[in-house]
BADRENDO-575133 format. One record per atom (N, C-alpha, C): x, z, y. Coordinates in steps of 0.05 Angstrom, whole numbers, padded with zeros to 5 digits, always signed. Layout:
XZY...
This chain:
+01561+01839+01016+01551+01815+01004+01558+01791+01021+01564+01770+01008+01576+01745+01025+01559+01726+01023+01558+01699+01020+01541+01681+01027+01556+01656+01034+01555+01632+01021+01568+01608+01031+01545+01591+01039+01520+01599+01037+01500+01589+01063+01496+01601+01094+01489+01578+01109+01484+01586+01136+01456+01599+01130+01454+01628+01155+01426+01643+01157+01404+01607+01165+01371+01622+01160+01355+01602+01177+01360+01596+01199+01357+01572+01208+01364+01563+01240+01336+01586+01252+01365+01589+01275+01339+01608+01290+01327+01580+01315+01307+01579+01330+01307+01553+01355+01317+01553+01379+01315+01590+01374+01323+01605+01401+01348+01612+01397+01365+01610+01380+01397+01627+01370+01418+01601+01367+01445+01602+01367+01461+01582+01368+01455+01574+01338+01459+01540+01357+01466+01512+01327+01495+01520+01315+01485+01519+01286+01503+01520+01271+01507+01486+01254+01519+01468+01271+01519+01440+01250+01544+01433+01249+01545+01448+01220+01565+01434+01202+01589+01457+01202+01607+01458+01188+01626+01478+01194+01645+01485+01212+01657+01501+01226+01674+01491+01257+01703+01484+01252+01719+01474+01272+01733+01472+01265+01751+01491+01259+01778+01497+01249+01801+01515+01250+01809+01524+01272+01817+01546+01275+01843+01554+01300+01861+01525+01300+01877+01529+01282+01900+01504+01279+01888+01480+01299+01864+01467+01277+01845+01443+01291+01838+01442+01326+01833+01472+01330+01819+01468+01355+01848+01463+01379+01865+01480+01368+01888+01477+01384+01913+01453+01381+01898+01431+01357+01923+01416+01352+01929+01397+01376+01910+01389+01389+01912+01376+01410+01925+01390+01436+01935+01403+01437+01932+01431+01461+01965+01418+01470+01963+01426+01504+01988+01406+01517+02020+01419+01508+02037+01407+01514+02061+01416+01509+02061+01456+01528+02089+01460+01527+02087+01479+01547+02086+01462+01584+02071+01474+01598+02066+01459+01615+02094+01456+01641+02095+01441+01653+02119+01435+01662+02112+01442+01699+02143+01448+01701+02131+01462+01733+02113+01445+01755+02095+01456+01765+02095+01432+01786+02103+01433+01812+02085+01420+01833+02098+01420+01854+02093+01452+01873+02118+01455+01882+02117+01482+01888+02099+01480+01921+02093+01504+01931+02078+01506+01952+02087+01515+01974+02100+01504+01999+02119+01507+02028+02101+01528+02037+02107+01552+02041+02093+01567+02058+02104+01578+02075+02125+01570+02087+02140+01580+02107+02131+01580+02139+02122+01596+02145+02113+01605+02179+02132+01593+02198+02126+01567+02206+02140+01554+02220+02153+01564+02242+02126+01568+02254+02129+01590+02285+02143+01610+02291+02154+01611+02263+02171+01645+02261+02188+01646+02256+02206+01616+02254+02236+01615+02243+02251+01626+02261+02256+01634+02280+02276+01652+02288+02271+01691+02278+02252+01688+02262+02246+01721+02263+02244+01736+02274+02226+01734+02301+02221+01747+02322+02190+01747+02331+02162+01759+02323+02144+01756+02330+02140+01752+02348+02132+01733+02367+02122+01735+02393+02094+01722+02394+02089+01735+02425+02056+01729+02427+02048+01699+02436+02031+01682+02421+02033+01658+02431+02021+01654+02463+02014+01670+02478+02009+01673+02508+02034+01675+02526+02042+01699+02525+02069+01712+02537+02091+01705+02532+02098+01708+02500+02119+01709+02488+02137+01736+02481+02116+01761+02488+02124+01785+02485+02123+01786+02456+02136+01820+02451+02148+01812+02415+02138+01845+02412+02118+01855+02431+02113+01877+02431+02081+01877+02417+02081+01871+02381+02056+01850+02373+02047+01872+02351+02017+01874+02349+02017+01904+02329+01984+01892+02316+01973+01896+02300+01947+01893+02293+01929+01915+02293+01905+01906+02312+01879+01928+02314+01873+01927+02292+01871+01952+02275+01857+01965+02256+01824+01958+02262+01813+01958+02281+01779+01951+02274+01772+01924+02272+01789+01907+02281+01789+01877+02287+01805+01864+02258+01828+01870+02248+01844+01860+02247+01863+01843+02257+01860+01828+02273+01869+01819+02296+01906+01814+02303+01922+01807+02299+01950+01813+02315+01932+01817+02351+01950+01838+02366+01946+01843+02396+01970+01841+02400+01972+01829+02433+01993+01837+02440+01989+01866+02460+02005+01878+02464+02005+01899+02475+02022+01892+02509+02025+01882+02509+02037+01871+02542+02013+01861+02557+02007+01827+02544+01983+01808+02556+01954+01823+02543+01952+01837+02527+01926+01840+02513+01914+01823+02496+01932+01798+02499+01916+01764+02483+01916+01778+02453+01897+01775+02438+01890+01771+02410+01884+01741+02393+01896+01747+02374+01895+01718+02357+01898+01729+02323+01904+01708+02310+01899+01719+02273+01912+01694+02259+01932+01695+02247+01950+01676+02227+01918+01653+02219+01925+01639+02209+01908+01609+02189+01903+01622+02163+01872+01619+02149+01874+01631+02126+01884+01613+02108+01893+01624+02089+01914+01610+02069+01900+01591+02051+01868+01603+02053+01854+01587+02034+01849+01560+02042+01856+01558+02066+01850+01533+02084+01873+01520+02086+01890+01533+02099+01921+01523+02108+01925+01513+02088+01935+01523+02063+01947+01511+02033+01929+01503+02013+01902+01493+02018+01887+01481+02000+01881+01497+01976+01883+01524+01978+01889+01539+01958+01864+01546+01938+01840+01541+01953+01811+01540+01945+01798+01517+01930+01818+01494+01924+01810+01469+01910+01825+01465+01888+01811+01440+01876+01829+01430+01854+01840+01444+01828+01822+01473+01831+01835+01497+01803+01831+01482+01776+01802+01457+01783+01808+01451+01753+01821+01422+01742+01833+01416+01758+01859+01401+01752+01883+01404+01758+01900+01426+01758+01916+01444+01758+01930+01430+01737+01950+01425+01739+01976+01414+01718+02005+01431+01726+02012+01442+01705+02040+01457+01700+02035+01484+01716+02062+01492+01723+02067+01518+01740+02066+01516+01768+02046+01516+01787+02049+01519+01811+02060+01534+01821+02086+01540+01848+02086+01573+01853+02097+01565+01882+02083+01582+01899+02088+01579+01921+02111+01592+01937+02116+01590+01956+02148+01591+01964+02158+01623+01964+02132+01643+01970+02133+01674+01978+02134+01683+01948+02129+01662+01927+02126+01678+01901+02150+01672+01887+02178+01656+01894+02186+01652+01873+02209+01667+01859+02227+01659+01840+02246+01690+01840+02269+01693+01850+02263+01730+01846+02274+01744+01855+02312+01753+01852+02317+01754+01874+02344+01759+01863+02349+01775+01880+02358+01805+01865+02367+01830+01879+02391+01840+01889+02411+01810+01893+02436+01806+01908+02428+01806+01936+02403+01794+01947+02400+01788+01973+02389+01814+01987+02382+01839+01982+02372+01856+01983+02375+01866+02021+02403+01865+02022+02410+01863+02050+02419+01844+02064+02399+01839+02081+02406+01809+02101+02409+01811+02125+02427+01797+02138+02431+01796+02166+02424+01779+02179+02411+01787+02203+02391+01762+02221+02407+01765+02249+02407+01742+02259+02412+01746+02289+02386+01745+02312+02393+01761+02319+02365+01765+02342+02364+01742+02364+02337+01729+02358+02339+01709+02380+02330+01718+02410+02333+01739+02410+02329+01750+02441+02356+01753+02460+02379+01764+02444+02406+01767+02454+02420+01760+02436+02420+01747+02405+02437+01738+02400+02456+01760+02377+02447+01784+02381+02470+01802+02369+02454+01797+02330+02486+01817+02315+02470+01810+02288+02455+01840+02278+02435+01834+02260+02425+01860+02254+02418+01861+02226+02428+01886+02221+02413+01877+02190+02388+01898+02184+02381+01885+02162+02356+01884+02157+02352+01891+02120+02354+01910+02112+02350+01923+02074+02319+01914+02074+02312+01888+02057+02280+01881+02045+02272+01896+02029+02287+01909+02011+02277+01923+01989+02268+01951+02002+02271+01956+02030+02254+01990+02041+02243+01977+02064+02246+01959+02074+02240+01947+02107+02238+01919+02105+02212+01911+02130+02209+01882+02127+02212+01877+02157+02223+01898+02177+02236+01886+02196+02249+01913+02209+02262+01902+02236+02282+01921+02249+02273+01918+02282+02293+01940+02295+02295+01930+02324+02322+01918+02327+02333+01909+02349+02349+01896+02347+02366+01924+02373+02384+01934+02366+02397+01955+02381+02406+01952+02408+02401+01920+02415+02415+01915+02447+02390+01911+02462+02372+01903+02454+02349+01889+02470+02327+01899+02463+02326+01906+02441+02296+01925+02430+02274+01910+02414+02286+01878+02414+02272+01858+02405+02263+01865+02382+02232+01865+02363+02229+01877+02345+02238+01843+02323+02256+01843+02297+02259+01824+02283+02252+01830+02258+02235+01803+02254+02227+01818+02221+02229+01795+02203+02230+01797+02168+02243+01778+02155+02210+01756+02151+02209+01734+02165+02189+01717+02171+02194+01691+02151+02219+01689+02148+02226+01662+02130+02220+01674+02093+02211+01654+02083+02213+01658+02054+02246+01663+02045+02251+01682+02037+02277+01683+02037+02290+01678+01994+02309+01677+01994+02317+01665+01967+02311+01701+01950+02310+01716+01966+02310+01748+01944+02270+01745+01935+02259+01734+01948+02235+01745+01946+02221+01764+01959+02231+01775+01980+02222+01792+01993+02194+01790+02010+02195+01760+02013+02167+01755+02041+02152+01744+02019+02127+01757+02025+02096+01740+02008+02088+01719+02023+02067+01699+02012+02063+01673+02018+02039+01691+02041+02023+01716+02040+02002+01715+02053+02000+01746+02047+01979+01757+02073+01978+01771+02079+01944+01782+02080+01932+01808+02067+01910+01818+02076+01909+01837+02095+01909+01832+02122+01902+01847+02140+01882+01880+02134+01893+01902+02141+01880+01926+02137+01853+01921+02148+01830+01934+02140+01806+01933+02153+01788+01962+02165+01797+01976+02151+01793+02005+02152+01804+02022+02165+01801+02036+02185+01820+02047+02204+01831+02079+02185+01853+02086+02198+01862+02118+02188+01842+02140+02191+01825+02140+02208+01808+02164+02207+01785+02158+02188+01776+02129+02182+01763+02121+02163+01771+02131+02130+01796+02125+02140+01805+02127+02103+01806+02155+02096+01816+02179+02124+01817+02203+02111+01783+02216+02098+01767+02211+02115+01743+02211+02102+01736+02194+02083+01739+02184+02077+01731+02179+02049+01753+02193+02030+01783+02197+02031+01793+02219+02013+01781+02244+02016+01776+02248+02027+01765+02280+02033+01733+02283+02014+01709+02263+02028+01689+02256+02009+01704+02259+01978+01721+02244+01978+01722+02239+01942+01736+02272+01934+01761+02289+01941+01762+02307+01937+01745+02335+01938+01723+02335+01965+01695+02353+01961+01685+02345+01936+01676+02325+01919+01664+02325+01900+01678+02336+01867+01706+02326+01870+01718+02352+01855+01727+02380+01858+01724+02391+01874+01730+02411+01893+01731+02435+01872+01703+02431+01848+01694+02461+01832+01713+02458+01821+01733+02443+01810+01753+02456+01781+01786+02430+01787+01785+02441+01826+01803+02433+01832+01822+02456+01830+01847+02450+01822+01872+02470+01828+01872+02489+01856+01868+02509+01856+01864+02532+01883+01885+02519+01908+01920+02507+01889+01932+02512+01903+01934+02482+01919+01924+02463+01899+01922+02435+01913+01897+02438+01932+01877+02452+01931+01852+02457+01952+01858+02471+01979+01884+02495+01971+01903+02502+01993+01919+02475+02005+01932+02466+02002+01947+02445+02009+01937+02425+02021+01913+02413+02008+01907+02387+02007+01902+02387+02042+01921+02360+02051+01917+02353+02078+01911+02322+02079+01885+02314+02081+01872+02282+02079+01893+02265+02102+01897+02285+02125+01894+02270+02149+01936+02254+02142+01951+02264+02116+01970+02251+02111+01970+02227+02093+01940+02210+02091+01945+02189+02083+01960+02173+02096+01969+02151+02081+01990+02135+02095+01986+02101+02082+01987+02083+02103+01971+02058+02096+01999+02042+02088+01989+02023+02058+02008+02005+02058+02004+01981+02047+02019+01971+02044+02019+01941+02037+02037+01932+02007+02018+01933+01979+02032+01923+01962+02028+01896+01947+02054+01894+01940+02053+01863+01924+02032+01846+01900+02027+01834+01911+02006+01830+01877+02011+01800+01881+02012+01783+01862+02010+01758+01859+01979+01748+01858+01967+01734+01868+01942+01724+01853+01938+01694+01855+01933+01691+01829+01930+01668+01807+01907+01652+01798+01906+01618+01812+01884+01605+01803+01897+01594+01776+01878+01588+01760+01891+01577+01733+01871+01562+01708+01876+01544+01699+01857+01524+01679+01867+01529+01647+01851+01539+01638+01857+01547+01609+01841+01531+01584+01850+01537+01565+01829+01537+01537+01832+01551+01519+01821+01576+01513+01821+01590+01491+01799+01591+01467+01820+01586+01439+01808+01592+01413+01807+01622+01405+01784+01622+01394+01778+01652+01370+01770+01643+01344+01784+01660+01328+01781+01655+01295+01773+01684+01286+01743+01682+01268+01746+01710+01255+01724+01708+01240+01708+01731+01233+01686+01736+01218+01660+01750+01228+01639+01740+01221+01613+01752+01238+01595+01758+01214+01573+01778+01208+01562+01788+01192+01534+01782+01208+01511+01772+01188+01481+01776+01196+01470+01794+01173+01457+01809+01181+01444+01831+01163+01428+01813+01157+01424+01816+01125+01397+01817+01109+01379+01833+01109+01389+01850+01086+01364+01872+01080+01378+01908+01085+01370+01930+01085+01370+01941+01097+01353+01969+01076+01372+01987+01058+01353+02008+01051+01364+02033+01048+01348+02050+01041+01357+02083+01046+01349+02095+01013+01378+02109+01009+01368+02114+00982+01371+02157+00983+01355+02170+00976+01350+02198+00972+01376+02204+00954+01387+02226+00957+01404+02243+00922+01398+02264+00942+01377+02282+00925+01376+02309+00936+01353+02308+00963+01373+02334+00984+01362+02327+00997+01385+02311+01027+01396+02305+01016+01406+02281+01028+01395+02255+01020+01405+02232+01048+01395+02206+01035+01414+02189+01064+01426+02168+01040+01445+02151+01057+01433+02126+01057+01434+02100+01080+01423+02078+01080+01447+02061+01076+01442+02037+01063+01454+02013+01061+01448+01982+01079+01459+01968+01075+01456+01947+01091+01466+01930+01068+01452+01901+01069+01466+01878+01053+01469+01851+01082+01496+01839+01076+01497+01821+01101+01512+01791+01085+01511+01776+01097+01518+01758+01096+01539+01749+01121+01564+01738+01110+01593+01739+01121+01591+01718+01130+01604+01705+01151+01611+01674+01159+01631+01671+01177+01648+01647+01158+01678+01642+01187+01665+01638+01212+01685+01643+01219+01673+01635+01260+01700+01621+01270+01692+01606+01289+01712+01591+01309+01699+01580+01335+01714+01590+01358+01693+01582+01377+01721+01577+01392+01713+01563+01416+01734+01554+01436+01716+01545+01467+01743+01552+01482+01721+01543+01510+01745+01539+01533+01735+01524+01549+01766+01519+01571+01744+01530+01598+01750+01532+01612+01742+01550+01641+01772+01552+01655+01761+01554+01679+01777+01556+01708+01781+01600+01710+01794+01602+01731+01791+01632+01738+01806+01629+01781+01795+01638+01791+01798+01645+01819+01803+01664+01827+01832+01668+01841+01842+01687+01852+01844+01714+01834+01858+01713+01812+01859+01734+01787+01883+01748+01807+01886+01769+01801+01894+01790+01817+01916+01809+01802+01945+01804+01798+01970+01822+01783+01980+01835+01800+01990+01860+01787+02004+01873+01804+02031+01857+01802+02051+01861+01832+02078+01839+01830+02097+01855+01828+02095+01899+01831+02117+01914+01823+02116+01919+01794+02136+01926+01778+02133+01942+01754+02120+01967+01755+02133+01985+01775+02128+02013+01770+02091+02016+01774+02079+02001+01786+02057+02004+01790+02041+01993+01766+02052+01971+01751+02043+01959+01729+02037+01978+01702+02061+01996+01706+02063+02010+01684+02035+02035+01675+02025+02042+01652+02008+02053+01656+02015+02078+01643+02007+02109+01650+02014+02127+01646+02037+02137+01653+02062+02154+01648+02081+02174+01650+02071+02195+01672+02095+02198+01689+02087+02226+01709+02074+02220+01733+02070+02199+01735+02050+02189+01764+02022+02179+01752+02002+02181+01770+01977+02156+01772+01971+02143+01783+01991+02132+01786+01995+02105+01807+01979+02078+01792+01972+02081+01777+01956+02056+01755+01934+02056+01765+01922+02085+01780+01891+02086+01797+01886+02060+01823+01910+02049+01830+01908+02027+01845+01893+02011+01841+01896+01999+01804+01868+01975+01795+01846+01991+01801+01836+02004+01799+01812+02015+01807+01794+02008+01826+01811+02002+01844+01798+01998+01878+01799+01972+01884+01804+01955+01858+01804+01921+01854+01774+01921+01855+01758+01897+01865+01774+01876+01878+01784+01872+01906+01797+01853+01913+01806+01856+01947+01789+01828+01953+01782+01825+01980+01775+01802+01992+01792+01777+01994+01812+01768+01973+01831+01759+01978+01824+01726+01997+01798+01714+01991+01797+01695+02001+01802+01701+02038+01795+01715+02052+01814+01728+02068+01841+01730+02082+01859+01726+02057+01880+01726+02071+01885+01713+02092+01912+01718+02103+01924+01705+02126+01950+01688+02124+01957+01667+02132+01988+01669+02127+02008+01691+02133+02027+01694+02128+02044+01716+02130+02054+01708+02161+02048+01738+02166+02067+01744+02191+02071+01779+02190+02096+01778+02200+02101+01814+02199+02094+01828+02220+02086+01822+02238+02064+01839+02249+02042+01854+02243+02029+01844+02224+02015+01861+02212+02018+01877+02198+02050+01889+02190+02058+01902+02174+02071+01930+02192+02070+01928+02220+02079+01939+02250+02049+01971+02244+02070+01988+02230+02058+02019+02233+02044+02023+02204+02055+02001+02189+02044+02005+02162+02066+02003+02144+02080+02014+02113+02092+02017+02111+02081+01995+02074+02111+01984+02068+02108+01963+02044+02130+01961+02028+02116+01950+02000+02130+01946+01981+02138+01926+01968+02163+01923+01956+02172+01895+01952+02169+01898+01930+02159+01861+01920+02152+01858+01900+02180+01853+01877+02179+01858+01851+02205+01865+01838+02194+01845+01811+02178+01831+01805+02166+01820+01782+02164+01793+01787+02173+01775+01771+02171+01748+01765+02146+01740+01760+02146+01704+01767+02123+01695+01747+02129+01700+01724+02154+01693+01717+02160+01690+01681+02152+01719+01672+02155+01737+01683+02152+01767+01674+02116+01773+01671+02108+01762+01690+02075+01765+01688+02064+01744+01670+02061+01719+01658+02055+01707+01656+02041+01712+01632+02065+01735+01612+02051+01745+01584+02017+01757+01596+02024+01771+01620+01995+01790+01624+01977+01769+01634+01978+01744+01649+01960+01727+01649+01949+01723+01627+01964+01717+01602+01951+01701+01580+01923+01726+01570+01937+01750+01569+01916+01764+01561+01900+01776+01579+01898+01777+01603+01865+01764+01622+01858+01749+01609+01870+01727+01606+01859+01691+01610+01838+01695+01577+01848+01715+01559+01841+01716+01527+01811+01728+01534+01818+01758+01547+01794+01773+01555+01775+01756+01569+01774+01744+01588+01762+01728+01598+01738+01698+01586+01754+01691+01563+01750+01667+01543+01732+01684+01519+01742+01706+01512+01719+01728+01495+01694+01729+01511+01692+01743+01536+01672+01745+01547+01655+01709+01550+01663+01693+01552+01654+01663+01560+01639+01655+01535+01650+01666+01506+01637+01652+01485+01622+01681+01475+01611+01702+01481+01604+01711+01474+01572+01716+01469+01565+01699+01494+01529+01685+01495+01524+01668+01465+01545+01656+01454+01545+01640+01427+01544+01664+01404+01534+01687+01398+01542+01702+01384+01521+01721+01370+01500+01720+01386+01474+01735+01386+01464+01734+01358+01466+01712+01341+01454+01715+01313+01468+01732+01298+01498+01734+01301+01513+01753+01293+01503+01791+01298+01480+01795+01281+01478+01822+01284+01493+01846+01277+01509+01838+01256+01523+01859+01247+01545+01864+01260+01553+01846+01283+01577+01843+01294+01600+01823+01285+01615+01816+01313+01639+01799+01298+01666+01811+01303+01691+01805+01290+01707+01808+01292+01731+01783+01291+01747+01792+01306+01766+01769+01323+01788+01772+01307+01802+01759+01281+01832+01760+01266+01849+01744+01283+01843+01720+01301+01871+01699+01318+01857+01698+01340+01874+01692+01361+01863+01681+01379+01888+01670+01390+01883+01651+01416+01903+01631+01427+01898+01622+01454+01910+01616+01481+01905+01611+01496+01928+01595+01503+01908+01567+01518+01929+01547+01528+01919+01541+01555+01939+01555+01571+01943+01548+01600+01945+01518+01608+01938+01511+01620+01943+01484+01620+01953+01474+01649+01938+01486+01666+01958+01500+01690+01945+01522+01714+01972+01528+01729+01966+01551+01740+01982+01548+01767+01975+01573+01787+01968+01571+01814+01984+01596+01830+02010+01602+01827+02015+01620+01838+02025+01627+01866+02009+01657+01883+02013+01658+01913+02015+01687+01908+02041+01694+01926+02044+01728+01922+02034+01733+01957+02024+01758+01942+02004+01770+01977+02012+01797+01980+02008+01812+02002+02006+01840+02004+01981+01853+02009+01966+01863+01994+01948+01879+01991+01939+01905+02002+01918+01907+02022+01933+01934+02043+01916+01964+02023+01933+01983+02021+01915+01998+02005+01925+02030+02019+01900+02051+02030+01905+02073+02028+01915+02095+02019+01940+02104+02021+01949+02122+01994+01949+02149+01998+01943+02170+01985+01947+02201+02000+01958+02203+01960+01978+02220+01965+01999+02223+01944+01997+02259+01946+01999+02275+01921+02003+02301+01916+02022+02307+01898+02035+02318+01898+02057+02325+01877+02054+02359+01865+02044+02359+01836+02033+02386+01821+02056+02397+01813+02074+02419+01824+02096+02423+01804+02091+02434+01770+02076+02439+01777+02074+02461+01750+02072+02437+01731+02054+02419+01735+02057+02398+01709+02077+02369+01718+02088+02369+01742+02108+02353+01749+02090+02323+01750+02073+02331+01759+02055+02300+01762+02051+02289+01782+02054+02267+01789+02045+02259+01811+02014+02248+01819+02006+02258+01839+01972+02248+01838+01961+02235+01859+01953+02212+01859+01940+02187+01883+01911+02191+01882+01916+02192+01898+01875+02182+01925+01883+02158+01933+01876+02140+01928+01878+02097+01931+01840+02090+01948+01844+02084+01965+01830+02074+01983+01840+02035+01991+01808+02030+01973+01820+01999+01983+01813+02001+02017+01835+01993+02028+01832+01990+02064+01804+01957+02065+01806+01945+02054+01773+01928+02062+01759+01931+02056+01748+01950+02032+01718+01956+02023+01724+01979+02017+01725+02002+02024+01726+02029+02020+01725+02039+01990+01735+02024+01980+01720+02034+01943+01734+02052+01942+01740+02082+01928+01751+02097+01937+01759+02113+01899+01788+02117+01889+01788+02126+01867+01808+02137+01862+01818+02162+01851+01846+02174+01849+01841+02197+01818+01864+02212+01829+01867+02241+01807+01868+02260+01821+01858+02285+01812+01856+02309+01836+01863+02330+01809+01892+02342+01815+01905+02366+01804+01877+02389+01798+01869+02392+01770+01860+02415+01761+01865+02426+01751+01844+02458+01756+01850+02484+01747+01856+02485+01709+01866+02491+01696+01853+02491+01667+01837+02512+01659+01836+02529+01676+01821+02555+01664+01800+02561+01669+01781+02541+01692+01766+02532+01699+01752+02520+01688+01760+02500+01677+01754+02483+01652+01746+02492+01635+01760+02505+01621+01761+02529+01597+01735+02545+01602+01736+02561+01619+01712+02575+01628+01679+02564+01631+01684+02533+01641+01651+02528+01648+01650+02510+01615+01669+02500+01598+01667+02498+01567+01660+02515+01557+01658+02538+01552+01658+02565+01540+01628+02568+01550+01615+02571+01582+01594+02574+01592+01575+02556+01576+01573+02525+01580+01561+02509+01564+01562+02514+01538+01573+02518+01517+01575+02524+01499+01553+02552+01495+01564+02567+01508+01546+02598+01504+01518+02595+01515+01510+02574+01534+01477+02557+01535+01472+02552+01511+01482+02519+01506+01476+02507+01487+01469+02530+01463+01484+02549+01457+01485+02577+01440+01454+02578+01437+01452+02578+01460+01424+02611+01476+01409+02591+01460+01404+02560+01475+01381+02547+01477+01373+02539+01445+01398+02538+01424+01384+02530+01398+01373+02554+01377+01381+02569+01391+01375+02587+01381+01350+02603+01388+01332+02596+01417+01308+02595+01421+01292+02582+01411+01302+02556+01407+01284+02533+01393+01274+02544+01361+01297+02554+01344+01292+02566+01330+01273+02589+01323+01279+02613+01337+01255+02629+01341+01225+02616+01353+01229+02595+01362+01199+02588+01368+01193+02579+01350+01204+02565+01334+01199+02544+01309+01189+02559+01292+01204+02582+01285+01198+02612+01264+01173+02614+01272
C-alpha cells in the first residue's frame, strides 16, 4: 500500500518539511572534478646522501629498540626518534578545507623502470646497487657502510612515514600461539605437528592513509508500517503488514581522518589461494604516530613495496567515503520502520589528503598442501589485536556436526516424551 501523504509528525522523529530534493538537485551544484593540489615535500633532508648516521657520532651502525621504539645507535648508545609527521607536515589540520588532490612526495607514482638503483656510498664513494622492489637498503662491499634508499625516489619505493614496531618478537609469538591454542580442537594434526610460532617474521607494509572532505547523496525508498494482521487457513496462519511508501533523499558532507588503504594489490585482493586479506582485521593502526621516514627502522625487519596508485585507489576511497555517508545519515531514518532502501547514491570528494606509510605487522605464514592454501596469523605489532586462518581437519568437523546433531536428536526428543 502506498501513500502520497507524509506519516503524523512524530516531535521526537525527523522533520519532514516539504518534499526533498532530487539526487540530480542535491548534486547539481557539486564541484568540477577536483584539480591537483599542492603536493607535500617529504623528503628527509638529513638523509640525502643515503647513509643513516647517528646524530651524536655519526656511526651508521643504527637499528631500532623494539620496546622503545626508538632508532639506537649501537656504537655511542645515543637514542633519538624521526619528527611525527602529524606535526612536521601539518598533516592533522585543515581536512576540512582540503581542495583537489593532495599527494605527498612518498605517495606519488609509481614507475617500475626504476626498480634497480644505484647509489654511491658516501662513506668511500664506491657504487652499489640497491633492487626497491625486495630491499630498502644494502651494505656497501668496501666499507660496510650500511646505505639505504632515504630520498623519495621517482619509482615510489620510499613512503612519506613510517610506524615504528611496538611489540617485541617474543611478544608476538605469544600471542600467535594464544590464538592457535584456541583453535587447536579441529586444527589439522599435521599443521599442530608443524606449527612453529617462534617463525614469525615482522614487516613493514604499504598502505596509503587518507584525510579527505566529501558530500554524499542517497536516493531511495523507505516504508512506515501501518497496520499489521494475521489471517488463519486451517491450521496455518500467515500475517500481513500494510505500509505506506515514501521517496527519500538525504545528503551530508563530513570530513574522514587518517582512512587507512592497502598500497599493494596482492594484499587488496580478496580471496583466491592465500589469506592475506586477514591483514584488515588487525586495523586500526596508531597512525597518528607515525614518524618521518627513515630506514633504520626497517634494520632486521623485512618490507613491501607499494605497487598501487592514487589513481588506482581512489575508486575504493569513494566507496568508504559512500559507506561512511550511509552510516552519517542514518540517525535521520528511525521513522522509517519498515526499512529503507538505497536505488542511487553519489559521492563528491571535494578534496583529499594523500601520505603513503609502512605499517609494521606480525606475520607467521603456513602453507596446507593438500588444499594448496596459504594461511596467516597477522599480529598488529602496536596493539596486539591478533587475527588469522588456522588449516582444519574436515573430519573433525564432520564428526562434532554429526555429534550436535545426534544431541540436538536426543534432546527433542526428550522434550517430547515429557510433553506425552
Amino acid at each position: 500500500m502506498a501513500s502520497d501523504q507524509p506519516p503524523p509528525r512524530d516531535p521526537d522523529g525527523p522533520v519532514f518539511d516539504g518534499p526533498p530534493l532530487s539526487l540530480e538537485e542535491e548534486l547539481a551544484a557539486a564541484r568540477a572534478e577536483p584539480e591537483p593540489g599542492p603536493d607535500i615535500d617529504t623528503v628527509n633532508e638529513s638523509l640525502n646522501d643515503g647513509i643513516n648516521r647517528c646524530p651524536k657520532c655519526g656511526s651508521t651502525d643504527v637499528r631500532q629498540r623494539a620496546t622503545t621504539g626508538m632508532l639506537v645507535c649501537l656504537f655511542c648508545r645515543h637514542e633519538w626518534q624521526e619528527a611525527r609527521v602529524e606535526e612536521e607536515f601539518g598533516l592533522g589540520v585543515g581536512i576540512d578545507e582540503l581542495q583537489g588532490v593532495v599527494i605527498a612526495g612518498g605517495a606519488g607514482e609509481i614507475s617500475s623502470d626504476d626498480d634497480v638503483i644505484t647509489m654511491t656510498c658516501g662513506g668511500c664513494g664506491a657504487d652499489v646497487v640497491v633492487d626497491t622492489a625486495h630491499a630498502m637498503n644494502a651494505r656497501c662491499h668496501w666499507c660496510r657502510h650500511t646505505l639505504n634508499v632515504n630520498q623519495q625516489t621517482p619509482n615510489g619505493a620510499v613512503p612519506d612515514a613510517v610506524l615504528p614496531f611496538r611489540l617485541t618478537h617474543a611478544e608476538a609469538v605469544e600471542k600467535i600461539r594464544e590464538f592457535a591454542s584456541k583453535r587447536r580442537l579441529f586444527a589439522h594434526p599435521r599443521f599442530k605437528k608443524e606449527f612453529i610460532p617462534e617463525n614469525v617474521l615482522g614487516v613493514y607494509l604499504p598502505y596509503l592513509v587518507i584525510d579527505a572532505r566529501a558530500e554524499a547523496a542517497y536516493a531511495g525508498t523507505g516504508e512506515v508500517e501501518t497496520r499489521r494482521w494475521t489471517e488463519k487457513n486451517g491450521d496455518n496462519s500467515t500475517t500481513y503488514y500494510a505500509a505506506d511508501v515514501y521517496r527519500l533523499d538525504r545528503s551530508v558532507a563530513f570530513t574522514v581522518d587518517d582512512l587507512t588503504v592497502e598500497g599493494a594489490a596482492d594484499r587488496a585482493q580478496m580471496g583466491g589461494s592465500t589469506t592475506n586479506n586477514i591483514v584488515n582485521t588487525v586495523l586500526p593502526f596508531d597512525t597518528k604516530n607515525a614518524v618521518k621516514w627513515n630506514s633504520s627502522y626497517l634494520v632486521g625487519f623485512t618490507s613491501e613495496k607499494r605497487d598501487l596508485d592514487v589513481s588506482d585507489l581512489e575508486p575504493v576511497l569513494e566507496d568508504q567515503l559512500l559507506s561512511i555517508g550511509r552510516s552519517q545519515v542514518e540517525g535521520s531514518l528511525t521513522q522509517f520502520d519498515r526499512g529503507v532502501r538505497w536505488e542511487a547514491e553519489k559521492v563528491d570528494v571535494g578534496g583529499s589528503r594523500w601520505v603513503s606509510m609502512y605499517l609494521p605487522v606480525w606475520l607467521y605464514s603456513y602453507y596446507q598442501e593438500n588444499t594448496k592454501m596459504l594461511h596467516y596469523i597477522a599480529v598488529n605489532a602496536r596493539t596486539g589485536e591478533t587475527m588469522g586462518s588456522v588449516p582444519v581437519s574436515q573430519w573433525r568437523l564432520l564428526a562434532a556436526a554429526l555429534t550436535v546433531g545426534t544431541v540436538l536428536e536426543g534432546i527433542a526428543g526428550w522434550i517430547l516424551v515429557v510433553s506425552a
